[in-house]
N, C-alpha and C positions, 0 to 999 in steps of 0.2 A: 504494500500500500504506500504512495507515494505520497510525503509530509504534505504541509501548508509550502513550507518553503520552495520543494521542488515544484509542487503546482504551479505556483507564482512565476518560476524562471522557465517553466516551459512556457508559459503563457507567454513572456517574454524573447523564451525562444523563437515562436513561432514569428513575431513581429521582427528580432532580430535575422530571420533566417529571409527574410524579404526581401529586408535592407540592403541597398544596392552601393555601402560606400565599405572599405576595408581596410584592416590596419595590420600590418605584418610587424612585428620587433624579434630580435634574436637576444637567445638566452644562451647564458650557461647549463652545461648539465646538472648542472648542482642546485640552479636555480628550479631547472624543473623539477627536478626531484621535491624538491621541497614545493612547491606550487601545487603538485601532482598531490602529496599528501597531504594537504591543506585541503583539496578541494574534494577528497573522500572523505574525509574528517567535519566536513562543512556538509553533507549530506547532498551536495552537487554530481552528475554524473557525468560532466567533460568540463575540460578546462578552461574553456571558452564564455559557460555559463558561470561558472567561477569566477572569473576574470572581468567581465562585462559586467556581473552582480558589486562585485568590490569598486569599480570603476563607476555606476552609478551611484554608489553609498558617497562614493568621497565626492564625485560633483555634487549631489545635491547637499554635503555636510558645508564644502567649501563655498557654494554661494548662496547657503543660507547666515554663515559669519559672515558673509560680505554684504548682505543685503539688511542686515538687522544688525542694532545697536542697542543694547542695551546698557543703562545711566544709572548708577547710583542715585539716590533720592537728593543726596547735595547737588550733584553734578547737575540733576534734571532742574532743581531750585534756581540755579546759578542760570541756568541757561531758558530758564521761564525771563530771569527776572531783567535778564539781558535783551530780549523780546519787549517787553513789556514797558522798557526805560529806554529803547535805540533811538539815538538822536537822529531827525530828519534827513535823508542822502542827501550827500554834498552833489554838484553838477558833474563831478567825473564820474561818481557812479552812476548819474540817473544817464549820464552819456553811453556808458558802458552796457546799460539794461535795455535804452531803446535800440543800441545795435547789435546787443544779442537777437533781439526780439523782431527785429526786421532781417535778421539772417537767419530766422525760424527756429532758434532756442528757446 
């Protein structure tokens, strides 16, 4: 009977095996050795789904740190209160905002 997890990467399989773009890398043997027993051990059936599985983990780890911020409760105060108190733009920045904004920024 096949886990939750293999279901899921076959499900993935099938979308991957579609996929018309490919990435070739050269390993040592030692590398695979070790890759190969990781992905028996991770209840995966080819290296490929192993690989692809670990490869989506970390994109969506690395741009979800890139896309969110999280503030200490000072840090979020300081920067309310710096909103809240910003002195009126000077003429090089409001020059600077209309020609982002007319070069479609």
């Amino acid at each position: 009977m096949a886990t939750a997890k293999q279901k899921q990467i076959s499900k993935k399989s099938n979308v991957a095996s579609t996929a018309s773009e490919r990435y070739e890398i050269r390993i040592s043997s030692e590398r695979r050795v070790q890759w190969e027993r990781a992905k028996v051990i991770s209840g995966f059936s080819t290296l490929k789904d192993y690989l692809t599985h670990l490869a989506d983990q970390d994109a969506e780890r690395v741009i979800k740190k890139h896309e969110k911020m999280t503030l200490t409760n000072d840090i979020f105060d300081q920067f309310v209160n710096a909103c809240e108190n910003a002195s009126k733009p000077n003429s090089a920045l409001l020059a600077a905002a209309n020609s982002a904004k007319e070069q479609g920024f």
